[in-house]
C-alpha positions as CSV (number, residue, x, y, z in Angstrom):
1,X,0.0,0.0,0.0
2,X,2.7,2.5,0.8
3,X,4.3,1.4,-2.4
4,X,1.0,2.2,-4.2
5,X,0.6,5.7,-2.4
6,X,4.1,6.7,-3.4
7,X,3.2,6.2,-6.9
8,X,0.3,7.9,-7.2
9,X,2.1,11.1,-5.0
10,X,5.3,10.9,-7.8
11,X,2.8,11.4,-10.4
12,X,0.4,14.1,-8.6
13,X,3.7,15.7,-8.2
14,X,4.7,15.2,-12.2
15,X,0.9,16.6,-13.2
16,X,1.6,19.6,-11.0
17,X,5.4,20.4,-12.0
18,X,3.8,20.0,-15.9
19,X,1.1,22.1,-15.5
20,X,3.5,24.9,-13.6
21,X,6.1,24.8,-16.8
22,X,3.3,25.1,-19.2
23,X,1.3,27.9,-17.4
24,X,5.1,29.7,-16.5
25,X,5.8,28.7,-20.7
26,X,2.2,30.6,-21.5
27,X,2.7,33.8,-19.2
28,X,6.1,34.2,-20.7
29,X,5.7,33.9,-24.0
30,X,2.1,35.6,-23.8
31,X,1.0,37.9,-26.8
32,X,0.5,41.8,-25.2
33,X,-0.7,43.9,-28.3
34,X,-0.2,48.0,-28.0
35,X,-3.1,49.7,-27.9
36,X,-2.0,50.7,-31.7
37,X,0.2,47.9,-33.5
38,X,0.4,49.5,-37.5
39,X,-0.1,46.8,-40.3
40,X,2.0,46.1,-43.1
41,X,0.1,46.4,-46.6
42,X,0.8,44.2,-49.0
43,X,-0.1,43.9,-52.4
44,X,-0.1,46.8,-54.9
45,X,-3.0,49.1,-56.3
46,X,-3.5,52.9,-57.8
47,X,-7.3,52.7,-57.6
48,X,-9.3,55.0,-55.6
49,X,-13.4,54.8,-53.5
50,X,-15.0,57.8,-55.7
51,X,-18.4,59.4,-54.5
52,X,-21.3,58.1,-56.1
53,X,-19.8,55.3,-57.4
54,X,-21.1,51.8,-56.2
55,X,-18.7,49.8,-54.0
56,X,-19.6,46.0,-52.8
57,X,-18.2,44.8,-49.7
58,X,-18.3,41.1,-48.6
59,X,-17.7,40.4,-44.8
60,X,-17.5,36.7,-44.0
61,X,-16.1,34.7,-41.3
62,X,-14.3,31.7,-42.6
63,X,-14.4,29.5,-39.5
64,X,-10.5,28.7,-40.1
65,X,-11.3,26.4,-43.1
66,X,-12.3,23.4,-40.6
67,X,-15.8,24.5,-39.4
68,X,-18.1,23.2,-42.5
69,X,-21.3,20.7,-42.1
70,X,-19.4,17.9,-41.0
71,X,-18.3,19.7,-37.7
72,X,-19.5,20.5,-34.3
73,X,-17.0,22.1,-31.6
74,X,-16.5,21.2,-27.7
75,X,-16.7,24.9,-26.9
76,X,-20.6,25.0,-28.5
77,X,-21.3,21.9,-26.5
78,X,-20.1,19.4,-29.2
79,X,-17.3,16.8,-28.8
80,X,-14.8,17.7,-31.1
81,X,-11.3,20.1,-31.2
82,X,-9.7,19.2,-34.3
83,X,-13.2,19.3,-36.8
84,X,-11.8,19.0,-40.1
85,X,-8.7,16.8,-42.1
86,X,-6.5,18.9,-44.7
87,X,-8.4,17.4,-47.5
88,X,-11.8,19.2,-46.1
89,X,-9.8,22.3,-44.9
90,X,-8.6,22.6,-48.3
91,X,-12.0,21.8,-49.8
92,X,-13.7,24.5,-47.6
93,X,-11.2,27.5,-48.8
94,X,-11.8,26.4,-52.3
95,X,-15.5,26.9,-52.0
96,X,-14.6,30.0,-49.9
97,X,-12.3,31.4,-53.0
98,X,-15.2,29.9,-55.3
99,X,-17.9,32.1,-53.7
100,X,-15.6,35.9,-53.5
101,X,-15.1,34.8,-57.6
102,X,-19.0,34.5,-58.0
103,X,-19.6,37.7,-56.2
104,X,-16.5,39.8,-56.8
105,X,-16.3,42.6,-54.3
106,X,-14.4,45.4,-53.8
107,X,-13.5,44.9,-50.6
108,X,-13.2,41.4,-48.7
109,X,-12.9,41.2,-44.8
110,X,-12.8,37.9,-43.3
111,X,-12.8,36.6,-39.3
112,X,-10.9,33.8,-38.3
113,X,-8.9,33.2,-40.8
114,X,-5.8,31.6,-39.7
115,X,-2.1,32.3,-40.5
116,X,-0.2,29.3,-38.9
117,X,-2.7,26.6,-36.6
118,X,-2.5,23.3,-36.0
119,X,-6.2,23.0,-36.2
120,X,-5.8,24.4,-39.9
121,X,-2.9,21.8,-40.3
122,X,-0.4,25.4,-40.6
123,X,-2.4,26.7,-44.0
124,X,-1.4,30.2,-44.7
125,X,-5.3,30.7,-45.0
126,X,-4.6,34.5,-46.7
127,X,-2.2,33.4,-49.1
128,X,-4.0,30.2,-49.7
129,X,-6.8,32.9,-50.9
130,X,-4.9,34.5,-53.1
131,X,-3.6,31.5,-55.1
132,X,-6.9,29.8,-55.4
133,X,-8.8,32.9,-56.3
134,X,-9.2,34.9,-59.5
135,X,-11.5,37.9,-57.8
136,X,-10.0,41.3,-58.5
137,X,-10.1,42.1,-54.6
138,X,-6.9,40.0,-54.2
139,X,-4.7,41.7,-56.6
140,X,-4.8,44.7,-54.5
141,X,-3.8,45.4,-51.3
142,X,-4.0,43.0,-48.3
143,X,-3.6,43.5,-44.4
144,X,-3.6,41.0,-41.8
145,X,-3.9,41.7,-37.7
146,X,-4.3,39.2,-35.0
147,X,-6.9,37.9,-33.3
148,X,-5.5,35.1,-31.5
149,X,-1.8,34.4,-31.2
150,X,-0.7,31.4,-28.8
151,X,2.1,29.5,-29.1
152,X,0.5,26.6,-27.3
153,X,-3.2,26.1,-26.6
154,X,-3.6,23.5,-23.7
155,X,-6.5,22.6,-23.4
156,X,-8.9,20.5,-23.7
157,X,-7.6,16.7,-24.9
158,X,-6.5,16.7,-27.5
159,X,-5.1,20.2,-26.5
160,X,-5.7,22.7,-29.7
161,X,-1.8,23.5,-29.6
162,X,-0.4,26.6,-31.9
163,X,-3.0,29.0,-33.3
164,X,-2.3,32.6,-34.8
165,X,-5.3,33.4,-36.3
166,X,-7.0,37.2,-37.0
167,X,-8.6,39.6,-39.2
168,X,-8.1,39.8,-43.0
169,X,-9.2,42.6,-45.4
170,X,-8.6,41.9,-48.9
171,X,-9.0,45.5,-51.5
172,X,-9.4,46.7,-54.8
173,X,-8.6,50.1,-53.8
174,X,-5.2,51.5,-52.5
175,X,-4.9,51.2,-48.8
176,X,-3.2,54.6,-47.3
177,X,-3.1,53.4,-43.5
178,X,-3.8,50.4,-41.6
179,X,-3.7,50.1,-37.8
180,X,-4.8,47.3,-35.4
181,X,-6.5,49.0,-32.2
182,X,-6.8,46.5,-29.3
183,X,-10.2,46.0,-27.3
184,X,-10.3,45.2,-23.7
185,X,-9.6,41.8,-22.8
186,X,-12.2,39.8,-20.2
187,X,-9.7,37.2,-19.1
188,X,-7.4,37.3,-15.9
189,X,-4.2,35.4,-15.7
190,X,-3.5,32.5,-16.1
191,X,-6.8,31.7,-18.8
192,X,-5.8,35.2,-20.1
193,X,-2.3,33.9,-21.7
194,X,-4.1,31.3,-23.9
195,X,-6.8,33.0,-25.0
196,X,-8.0,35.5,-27.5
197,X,-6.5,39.2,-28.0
198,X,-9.1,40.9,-30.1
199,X,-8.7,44.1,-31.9
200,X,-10.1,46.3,-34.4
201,X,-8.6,45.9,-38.0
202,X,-8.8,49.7,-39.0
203,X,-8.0,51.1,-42.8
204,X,-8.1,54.4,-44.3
205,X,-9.0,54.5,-47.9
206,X,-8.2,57.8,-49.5
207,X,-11.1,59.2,-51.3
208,X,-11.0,60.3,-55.2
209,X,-11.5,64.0,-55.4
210,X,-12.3,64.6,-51.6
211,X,-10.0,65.2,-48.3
212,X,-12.0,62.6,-46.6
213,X,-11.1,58.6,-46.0
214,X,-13.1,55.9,-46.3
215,X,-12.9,54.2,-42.8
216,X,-13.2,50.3,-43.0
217,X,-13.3,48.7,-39.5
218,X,-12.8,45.1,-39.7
219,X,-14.2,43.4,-36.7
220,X,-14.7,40.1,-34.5
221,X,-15.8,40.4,-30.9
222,X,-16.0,38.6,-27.7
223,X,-18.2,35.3,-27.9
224,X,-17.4,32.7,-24.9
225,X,-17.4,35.2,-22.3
226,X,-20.1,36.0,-19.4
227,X,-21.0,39.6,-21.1
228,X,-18.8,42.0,-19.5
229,X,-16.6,41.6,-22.7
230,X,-19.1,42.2,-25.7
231,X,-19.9,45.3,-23.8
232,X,-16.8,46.6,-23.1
233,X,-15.4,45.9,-26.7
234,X,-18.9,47.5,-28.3
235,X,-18.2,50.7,-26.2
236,X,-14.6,50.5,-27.8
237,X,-15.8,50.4,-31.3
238,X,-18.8,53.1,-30.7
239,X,-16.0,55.4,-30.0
240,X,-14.5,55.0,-32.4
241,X,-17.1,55.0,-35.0
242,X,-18.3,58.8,-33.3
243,X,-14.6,60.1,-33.3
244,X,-14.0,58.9,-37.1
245,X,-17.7,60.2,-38.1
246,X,-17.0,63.3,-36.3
247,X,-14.3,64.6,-38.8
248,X,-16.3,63.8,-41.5
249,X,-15.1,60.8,-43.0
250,X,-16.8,57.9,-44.5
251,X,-17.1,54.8,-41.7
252,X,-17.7,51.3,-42.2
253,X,-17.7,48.7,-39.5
254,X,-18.1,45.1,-40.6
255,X,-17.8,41.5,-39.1
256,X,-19.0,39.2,-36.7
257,X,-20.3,40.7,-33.6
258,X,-21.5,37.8,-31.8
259,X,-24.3,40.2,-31.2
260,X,-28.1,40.8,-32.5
261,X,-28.8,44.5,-33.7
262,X,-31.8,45.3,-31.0
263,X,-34.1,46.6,-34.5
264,X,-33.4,43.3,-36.1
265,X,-36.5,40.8,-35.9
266,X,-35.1,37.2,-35.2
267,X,-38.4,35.9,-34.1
268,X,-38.2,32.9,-36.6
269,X,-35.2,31.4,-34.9
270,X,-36.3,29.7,-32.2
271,X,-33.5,30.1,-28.8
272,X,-33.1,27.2,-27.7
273,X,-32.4,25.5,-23.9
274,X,-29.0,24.6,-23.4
275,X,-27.3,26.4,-26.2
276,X,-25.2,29.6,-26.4
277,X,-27.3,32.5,-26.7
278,X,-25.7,35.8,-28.6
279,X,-25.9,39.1,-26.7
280,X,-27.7,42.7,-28.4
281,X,-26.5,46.1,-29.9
282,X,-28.8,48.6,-28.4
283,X,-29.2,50.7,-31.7
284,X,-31.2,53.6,-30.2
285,X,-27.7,54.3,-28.3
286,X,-26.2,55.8,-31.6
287,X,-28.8,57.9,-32.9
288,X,-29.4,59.0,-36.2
289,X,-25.7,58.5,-36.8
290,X,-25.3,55.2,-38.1
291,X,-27.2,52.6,-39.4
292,X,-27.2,49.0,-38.5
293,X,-27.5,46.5,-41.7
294,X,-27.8,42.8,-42.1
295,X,-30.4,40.0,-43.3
296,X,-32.5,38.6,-41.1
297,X,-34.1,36.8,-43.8
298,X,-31.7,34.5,-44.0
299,X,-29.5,33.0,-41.0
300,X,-25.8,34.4,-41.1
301,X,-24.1,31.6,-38.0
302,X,-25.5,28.5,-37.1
303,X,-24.7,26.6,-33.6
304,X,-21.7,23.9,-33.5
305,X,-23.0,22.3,-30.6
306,X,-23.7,19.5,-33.1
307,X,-23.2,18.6,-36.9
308,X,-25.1,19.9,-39.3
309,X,-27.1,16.7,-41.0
310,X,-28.6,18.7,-43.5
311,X,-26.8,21.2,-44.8
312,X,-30.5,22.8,-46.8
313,X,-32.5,22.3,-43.4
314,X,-34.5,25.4,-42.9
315,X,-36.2,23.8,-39.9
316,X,-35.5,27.2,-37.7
317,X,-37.0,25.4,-34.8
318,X,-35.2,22.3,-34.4
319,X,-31.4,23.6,-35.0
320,X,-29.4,26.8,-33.5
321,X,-29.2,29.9,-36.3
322,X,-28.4,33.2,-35.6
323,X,-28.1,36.5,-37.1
324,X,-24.7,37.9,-35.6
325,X,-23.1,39.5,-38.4
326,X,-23.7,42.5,-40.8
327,X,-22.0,46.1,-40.7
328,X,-22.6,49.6,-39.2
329,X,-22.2,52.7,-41.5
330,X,-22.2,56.4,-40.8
331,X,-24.8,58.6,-42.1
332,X,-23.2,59.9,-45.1
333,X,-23.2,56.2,-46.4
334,X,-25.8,55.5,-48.9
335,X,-26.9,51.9,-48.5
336,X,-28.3,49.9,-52.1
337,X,-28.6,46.6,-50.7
338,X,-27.8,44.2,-48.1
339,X,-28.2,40.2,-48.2
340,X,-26.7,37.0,-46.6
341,X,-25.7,34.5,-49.2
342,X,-27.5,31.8,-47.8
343,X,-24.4,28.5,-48.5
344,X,-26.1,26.2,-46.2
345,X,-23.3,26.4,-44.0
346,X,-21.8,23.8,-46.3
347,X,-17.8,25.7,-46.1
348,X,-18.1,27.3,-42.7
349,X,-20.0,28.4,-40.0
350,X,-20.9,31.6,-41.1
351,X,-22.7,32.9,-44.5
352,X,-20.8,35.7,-46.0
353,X,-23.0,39.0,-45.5
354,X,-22.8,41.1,-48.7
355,X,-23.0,45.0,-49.0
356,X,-23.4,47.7,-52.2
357,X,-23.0,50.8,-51.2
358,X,-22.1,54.4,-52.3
359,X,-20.0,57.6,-50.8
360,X,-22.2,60.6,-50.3
C-alpha cells in the first residue's frame, strides 16, 4: 500500500510540476498587443473609392477552413477540437475562394482566418486565398492583424496547440493606413495567456477628389465570455465609430459581432435550452448617426454544438441559427442593398454578409 501511495504522489507531483512549466511557458511567452500595432500592406494598387460610385463589400467569417457541415465544436457543447482533415480544410477554402469569384467585391474582410494553426494543419489561409482565387479584390492590397496568437493552446484533450489566427481585409482600392487597435480583454491570468486578444482591424482608404477617407473597421468580438466583454469591446468600437464620423469621413464597421442588432427581428429562430445564446447592440444608443445592416431573412451563424445533418435544413426550430453579423455605417453612407448568401453552411460556419453601397 505504501508502495502504491508513493506512486500515485510521484505522479500528482509530475501533473503539478507540468502544468507549472506550461502555465510559467504561457505567461512568458504571452501575446500583449499595443493599444495601436500599424499593419503592413501588402499587395499593390492605384485605384481610388469615388463618391457616387457603387462599392460591394463582402464580410465573412471563414471558420479557419475546418468549421463546415461535417463539424460541431467542444466549446458550443459538441465533442470535437480538431473538426476538419486537410483534404476538407482545403476543400472549404476552395468553395470560400469559389464564392468571393462568384460575387466579386471590392472589398473582402474575413474573421478567423488563420495564419499558422495546427487545427488548420499550418495553412497560410490569406495566401491560400490569393492563389486559389481569380477575384479582382486580391490583386490589390492586403492587411492581416491578430486575433488570436498562442504559441500553445492547452487545453482540452487533445489540447488545440499553436494557433495565430485574425482579421483579413482583402482590397481593390489603394490602402493609405492600416492600424490594429486592441479591445479590452475579459480574461485574468492565467486563462488570459491562452486565450484570445481581439482588436479592431482599422483602414483608411483615400477618397478620389475629396479630403476625406473611407474608414473600414474590420471586426470580431467577444463570444465565450459571461458579457462583461461584448460590452466593453462594443463601447470600444462606438467610439470610435463617433470620433471617425466626427471629422467627417466615411465609416464602415463590418464582421462578426456575436451580437443581434436590437431593430433586427429574429423571431423565426427559435432560442433554444442549453445552447449559447448571442448578446444585443442597443441601436437607439447611436442615434441618427449610423445605421445598422444585415439580413434577417436569412440565417448568417449557425450553432456547433452539433453537426449539421442537413446542410439545406430550414427547420428554424429544431437547429441553433443566428443572425450575428452584418455592418454599421455612418450617415453619409448610402446603402443599395444588403443580403446573406444563404451556402447552407456547407464551407463554414458563417454565410458571407454582402453589402453595395455608395460615398455621399
Amino acid at each position: 500500500m505504501k508502495k502504491v501511495l508513493k506512486a500515485i504522489g510521484v505522479i500528482l507531483l509530475l501533473v503539478v510540476l507540468v502544468a507549472v512549466t506550461v502555465v510559467a511557458y504561457l505567461t512568458v511567452d504571452e501575446y500583449k498587443p499595443q493599444e495601436v500595432e500599424p499593419l503592413e500592406i501588402a499587395g499593390e494598387t492605384t485605384s481610388h473609392p469615388t463618391k457616387g460610385k457603387s462599392i460591394r463589400i463582402m464580410s465573412w467569417n471563414v471558420g479557419y477552413g475546418a468549421l463546415g457541415d461535417n463539424a460541431d465544436f467542444f466549446m458550443d457543447g459538441g465533442k470535437m477540437v480538431y473538426t476538419a482533415d486537410k483534404e476538407r480544410v482545403e476543400k472549404n477554402l476552395d468553395d470560400i475562394a469559389a464564392e468571393v469569384d462568384k460575387i466579386a467585391p471590392d472589398i473582402l474582410i474575413t474573421q478567423e482566418t488563420d495564419l499558422s494553426a495546427a487545427r488548420s494543419y499550418f495553412i497560410n489561409e490569406p495566401e491560400y486565398l490569393l492563389e486559389h482565387s481569380s477575384a479582382d479584390v486580391f490583386g490589390g492590397n492586403n492587411i492581416f492583424a491578430y486575433n488570436f496568437k498562442v504559441s500553445f493552446v492547452p487545453l482540452p484533450m487533445p489540447p488545440i496547440g499553436k494557433v495565430h489566427s485574425g482579421l483579413v481585409a482583402f482590397s481593390k482600392f489603394q490602402m493609405a493606413e492600416a492600424d490594429r487597435l486592441a479591445l479590452p480583454c475579459p480574461f485574468k491570468w492565467p486563462l488570459r495567456t491562452f486565450n484570445l486578444k481581439r482588436g479592431l482591424e482599422v483602414t483608411r482608404f483615400p477618397v478620389e477628389g475629396s479630403d476625406k477617407e473611407l474608414v473600414l473597421i474590420n471586426l470580431h468580438l467577444e463570444a465565450y465570455d459571461s458579457g462583461e466583454g461584448k460590452i466593453a469591446q462594443t463601447k470600444r468600437l462606438k467610439q470610435v465609430l463617433m470620433d471617425e464620423l466626427e471629422k467627417g469621413n466615411y465609416v464602415v464597421a463590418g464582421g462578426d459581432f456575436n451580437q443581434t442588432f436590437s431593430d433586427v427581428d429574429i423571431s423565426k429562430y427559435a432560442a433554444l435550452d442549453g445552447v449559447w445564446q448571442a448578446g444585443y447592440i442597443d441601436v437607439s444608443e447611436y442615434g441618427d448617426d449610423f445605421k445598422f445592416l444585415t439580413d434577417s431573412g436569412v440565417p448568417t451563424c449557425r450553432s456547433l454544438d452539433k453537426v449539421l445533418a442537413d446542410a439545406q435544413s430550414k427547420d428554424y426550430s429544431a437547429f441553433q441559427y443566428y443572425v450575428i453579423d452584418g455592418y454599421i455605417v455612418s450617415k453619409n453612407i448610402e446603402v443599395e442593398q444588403v443580403y446573406t448568401d444563404d451556402l447552407g453552411f456547407v464551407c463554414s460556419d458563417h454565410n458571407p454578409v454582402i453589402m453595395d453601397f455608395k460615398l455621399r
